[in-house]
C-alpha positions in Angstrom: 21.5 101.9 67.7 23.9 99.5 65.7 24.3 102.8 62.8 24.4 105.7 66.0 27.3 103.7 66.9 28.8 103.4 63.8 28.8 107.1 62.7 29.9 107.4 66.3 33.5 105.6 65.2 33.3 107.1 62.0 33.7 110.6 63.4 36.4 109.7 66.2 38.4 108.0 63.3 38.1 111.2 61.4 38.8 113.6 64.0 41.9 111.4 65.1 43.2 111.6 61.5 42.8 115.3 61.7 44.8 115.6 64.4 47.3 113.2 63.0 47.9 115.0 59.8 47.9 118.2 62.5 50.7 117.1 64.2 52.1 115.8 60.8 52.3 119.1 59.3 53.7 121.1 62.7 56.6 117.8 63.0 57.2 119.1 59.4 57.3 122.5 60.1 59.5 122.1 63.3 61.7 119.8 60.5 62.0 122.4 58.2 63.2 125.0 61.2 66.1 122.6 62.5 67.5 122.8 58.5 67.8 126.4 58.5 71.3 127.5 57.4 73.7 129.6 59.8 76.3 130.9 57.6 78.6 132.5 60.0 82.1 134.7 58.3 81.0 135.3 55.5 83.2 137.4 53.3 83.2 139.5 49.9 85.2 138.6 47.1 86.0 140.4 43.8 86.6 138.2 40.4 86.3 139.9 37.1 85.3 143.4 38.9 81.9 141.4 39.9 81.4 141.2 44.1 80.0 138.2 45.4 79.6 136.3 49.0 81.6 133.2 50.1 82.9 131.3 53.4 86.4 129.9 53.3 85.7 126.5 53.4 88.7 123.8 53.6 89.1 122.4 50.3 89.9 118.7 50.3 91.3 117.8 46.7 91.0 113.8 47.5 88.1 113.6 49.3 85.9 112.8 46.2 86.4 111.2 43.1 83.8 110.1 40.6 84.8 106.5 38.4 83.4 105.2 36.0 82.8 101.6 34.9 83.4 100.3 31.7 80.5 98.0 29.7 81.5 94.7 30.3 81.6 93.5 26.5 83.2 96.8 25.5 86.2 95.8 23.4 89.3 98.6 22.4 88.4 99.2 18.9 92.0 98.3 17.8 91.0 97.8 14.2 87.6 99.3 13.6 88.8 103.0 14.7 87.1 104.3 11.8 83.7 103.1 11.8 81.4 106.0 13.3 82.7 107.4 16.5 79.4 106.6 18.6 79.6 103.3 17.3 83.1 102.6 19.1 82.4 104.6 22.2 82.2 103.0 25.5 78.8 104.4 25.9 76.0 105.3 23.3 74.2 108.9 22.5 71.1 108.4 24.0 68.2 108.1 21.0 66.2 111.6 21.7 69.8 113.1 20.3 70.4 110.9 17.6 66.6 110.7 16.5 64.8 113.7 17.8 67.6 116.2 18.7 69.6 115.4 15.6 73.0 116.2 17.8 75.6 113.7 17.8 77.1 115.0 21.5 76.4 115.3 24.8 77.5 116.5 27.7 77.0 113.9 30.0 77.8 110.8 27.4 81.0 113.0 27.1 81.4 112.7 30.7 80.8 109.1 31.1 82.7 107.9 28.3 85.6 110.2 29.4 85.7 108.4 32.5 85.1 104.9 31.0 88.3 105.6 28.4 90.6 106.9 31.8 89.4 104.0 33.5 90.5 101.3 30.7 93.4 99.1 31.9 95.8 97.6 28.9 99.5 96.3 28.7 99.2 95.9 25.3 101.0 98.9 23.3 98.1 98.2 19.9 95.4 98.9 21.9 97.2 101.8 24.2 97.4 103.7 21.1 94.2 103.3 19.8 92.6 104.4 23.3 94.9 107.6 22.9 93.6 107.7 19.4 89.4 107.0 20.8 90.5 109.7 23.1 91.5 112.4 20.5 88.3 111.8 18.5 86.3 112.0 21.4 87.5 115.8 21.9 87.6 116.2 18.5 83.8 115.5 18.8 83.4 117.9 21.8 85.8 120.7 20.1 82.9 120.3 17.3 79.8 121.5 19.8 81.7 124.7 21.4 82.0 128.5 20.8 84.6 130.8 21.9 83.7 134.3 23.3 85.6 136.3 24.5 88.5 133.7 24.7 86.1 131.4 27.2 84.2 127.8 25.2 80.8 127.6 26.0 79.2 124.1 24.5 76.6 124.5 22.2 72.7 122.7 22.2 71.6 123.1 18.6 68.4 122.6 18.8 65.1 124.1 20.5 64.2 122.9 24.3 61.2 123.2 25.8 61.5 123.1 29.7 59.0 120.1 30.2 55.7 121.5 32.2 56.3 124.7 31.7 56.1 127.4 28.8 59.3 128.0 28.4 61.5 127.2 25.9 65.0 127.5 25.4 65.7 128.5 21.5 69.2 127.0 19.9 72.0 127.9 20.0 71.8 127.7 23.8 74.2 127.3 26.3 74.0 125.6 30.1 75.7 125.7 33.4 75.5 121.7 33.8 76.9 120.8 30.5 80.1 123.2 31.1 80.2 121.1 34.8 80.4 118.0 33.5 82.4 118.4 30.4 84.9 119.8 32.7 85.0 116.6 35.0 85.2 114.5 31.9 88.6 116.5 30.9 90.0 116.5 34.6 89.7 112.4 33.9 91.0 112.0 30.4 94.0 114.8 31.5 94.6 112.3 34.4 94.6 109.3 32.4 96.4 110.6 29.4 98.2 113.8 30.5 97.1 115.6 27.4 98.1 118.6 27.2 94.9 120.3 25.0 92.8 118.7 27.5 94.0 121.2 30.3 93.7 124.2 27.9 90.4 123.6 26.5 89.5 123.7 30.3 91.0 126.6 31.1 88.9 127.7 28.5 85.5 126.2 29.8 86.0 127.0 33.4 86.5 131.1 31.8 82.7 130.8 31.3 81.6 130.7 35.0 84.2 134.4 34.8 81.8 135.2 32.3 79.1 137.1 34.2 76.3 137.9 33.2 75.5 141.7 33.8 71.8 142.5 31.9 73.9 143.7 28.8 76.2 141.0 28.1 77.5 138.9 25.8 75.1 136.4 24.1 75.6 133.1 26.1 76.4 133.4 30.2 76.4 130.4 32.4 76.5 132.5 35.9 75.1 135.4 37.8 75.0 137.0 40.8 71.9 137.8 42.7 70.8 140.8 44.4 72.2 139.7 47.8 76.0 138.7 45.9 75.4 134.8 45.6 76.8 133.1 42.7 74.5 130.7 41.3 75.5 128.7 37.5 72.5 128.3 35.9 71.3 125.1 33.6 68.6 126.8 31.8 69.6 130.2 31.3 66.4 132.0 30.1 65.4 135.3 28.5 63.0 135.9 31.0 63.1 136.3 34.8 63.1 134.9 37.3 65.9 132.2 36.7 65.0 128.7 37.2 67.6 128.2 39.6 67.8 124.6 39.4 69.8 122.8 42.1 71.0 120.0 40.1 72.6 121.6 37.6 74.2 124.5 40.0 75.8 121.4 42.1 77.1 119.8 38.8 78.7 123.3 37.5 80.2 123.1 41.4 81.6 119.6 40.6 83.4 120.6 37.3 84.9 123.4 38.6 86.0 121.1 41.9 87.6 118.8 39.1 89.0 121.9 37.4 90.6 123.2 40.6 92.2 119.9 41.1 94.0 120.4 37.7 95.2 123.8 38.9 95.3 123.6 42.2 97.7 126.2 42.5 94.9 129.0 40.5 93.3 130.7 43.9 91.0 132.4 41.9 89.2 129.5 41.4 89.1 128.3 45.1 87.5 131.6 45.1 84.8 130.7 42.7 84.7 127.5 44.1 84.0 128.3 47.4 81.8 131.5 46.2 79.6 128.6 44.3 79.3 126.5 47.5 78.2 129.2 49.5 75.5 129.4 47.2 74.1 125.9 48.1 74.7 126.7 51.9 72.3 129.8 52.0 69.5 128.3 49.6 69.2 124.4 50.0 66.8 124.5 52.3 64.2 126.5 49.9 64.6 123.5 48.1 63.3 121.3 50.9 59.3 120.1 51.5 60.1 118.3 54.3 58.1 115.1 54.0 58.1 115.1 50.5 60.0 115.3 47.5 62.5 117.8 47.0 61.7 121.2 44.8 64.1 120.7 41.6 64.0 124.4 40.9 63.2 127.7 42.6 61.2 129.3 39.6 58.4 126.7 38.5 58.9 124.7 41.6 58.8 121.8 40.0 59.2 118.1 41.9 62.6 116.5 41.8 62.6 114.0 39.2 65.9 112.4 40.6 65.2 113.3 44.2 68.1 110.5 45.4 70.8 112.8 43.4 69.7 115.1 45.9 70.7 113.2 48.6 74.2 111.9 47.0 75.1 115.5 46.4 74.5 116.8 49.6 77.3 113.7 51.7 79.7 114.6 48.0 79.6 118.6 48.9 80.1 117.1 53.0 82.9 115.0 51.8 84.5 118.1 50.2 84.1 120.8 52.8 83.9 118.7 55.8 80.9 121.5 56.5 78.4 119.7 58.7 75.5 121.7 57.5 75.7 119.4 53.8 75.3 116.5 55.9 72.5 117.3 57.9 71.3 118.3 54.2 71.7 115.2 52.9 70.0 113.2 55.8 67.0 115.7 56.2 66.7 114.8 52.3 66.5 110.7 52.6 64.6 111.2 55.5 61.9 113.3 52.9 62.2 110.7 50.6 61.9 107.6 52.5 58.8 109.4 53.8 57.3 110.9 50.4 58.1 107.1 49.3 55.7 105.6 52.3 53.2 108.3 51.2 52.3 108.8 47.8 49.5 111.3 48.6 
């Protein structure tokens, strides 16, 4: 009797979690329907000869601004400027590109030391001019990892990448969407700061890249493309095979250096065009991008799992901040409401 009763609760429990994850799944599905984008005037726009898609979206030049901290026992190398320039830098390479990669610059420590150097506060004229001087080698450094073609810099990875769980493998010298992004915002900062002149030119330079589209029988390196239904999309890991990873990470960084670059030419409105063109992008796909109730895809290709899902999140409110588009911030919610839920629910 006692084991008839038993299996009795055993199979109401199970059917009742049945149910549960039914409901779960169709909550999810009804989730994923209320994110759907509705891109309304929508317009074609010609840059370079190539057509692409975009909606006019107010620009606000102040409504985001990235800082960066300084280390807090950082001092101005007043009278050690010519020890090794990674050994003076605010911030250090990280060690896979000093002891595996064998490159002494990256992107993103470009980036956060450019911001670190803009963001150093000194009355005394000694160390002004050797954080002018720490500025110049730091570009000089940069200047060092870069390519000219066709009259646009590309920077260079020299060394092979494999994609991690995947088979792909991206073979030196390569190129990337994200890295011309964020070198980009790192210039906008030291040109603010410093009001150096070679800092707006070599970013004229880099932002001629995402001009730079690629059309099947291109030029070697390409940061850009335009898909079959005329969306821009900048690409991290361009590949030699198709389809395009499509990562959204490194598509929202290219749109955040070229946001920094239009704010050093505001007057250019052919890169609003670009600008707005790029953000479009993010509008019609994000939501591909969405499991609801679970982490975030981080590309459209191998469909990986976000690694940094909360960047997701953060990106969504900064592209809200600069469009005032509501769709971003529903975005950004429906994403920390995945995570917070995927975070409950490891399974």
């Amino acid at each position: 009797m006692i084991l008839n009763v038993q299996l009795f609760i055993c199979q109401k429990q199970l059917l009742f979690e049945q149910k549960l994850e039914k409901l779960s799944k169709h909550l999810e599905y009804i989730d994923s329907l209320s994110t759907i984008p509705s891109l309304d005037k929508l317009e074609w726009a010609t840059y370079n000869t190539f057509k692409f898609k975009l909606k006019r979206y107010r620009i606000d030049l102040n409504a985001f601004n990235e800082t960066g901290g300084v280390p807090r026992n950082w001092k101005i190398p007043v009278h050690n400027l010519n020890d090794s320039l990674e050994s003076i830098l605010p911030y250090n390479l990280p060690d896979n590109y000093i002891k595996k990669y064998k490159q002494l610059f990256s992107p993103w420590t470009f980036k956060v030391n450019a911001m670190a150097l803009a963001n150093v506060q000194t009355s005394n004229q000694a160390e002004y001019d050797a954080l002018v001087k720490l500025k110049d080698k730091l570009i000089d450094r940069l200047l060092e990892f870069t390519v000219l073609q066709s009259q646009a810099r590309y920077i260079i990875y020299k060394f092979d990448f494999p994609i991690s769980d995947t088979d792909s493998v991206l073979l030196k010298p390569w190129v990337s969407g994200f890295a011309q992004g964020v070198t980009l915002s790192g210039l906008y900062h030291l040109y603010q700061r410093f009001g150096d002149e070679r800092c707006l030119k070599i970013a004229d330079e880099i932002f001629a890249t995402f001009t730079q589209y690629r059309n099947k029988q291109n030029n070697k390196f390409w940061v850009t493309e335009i898909d079959e239904s005329g969306y821009i999309w900048i690409e991290e890991y361009p590949l030699n095979s198709e389809p395009q990873p499509k990562v959204l990470n490194g598509h929202i960084h290219g749109i955040l250096g070229v946001y920094d670059y239009y704010r050093m030419r505001p007057d250019n409105k052919d890169v609003l065009t670009f600008l707005q063109g790029a953000i479009t992008t993010v509008h019609r796909y994000v939501n591909q991008y969405r499991k609801p109730g679970h982490i975030n895809l981080y590309d459209l290709r191998f469909k990986k799992s976000d690694y940094g899902p909360q960047r997701t999140i953060l990106q969504q409110k900064y592209l809200f901040d600069i469009t005032g588009q509501p769709y971003f911030l529903k975005m950004s919610e429906s994403f920390k409401k995945d995570f917070a839920r995927a975070s409950n629910n490891p399974n």
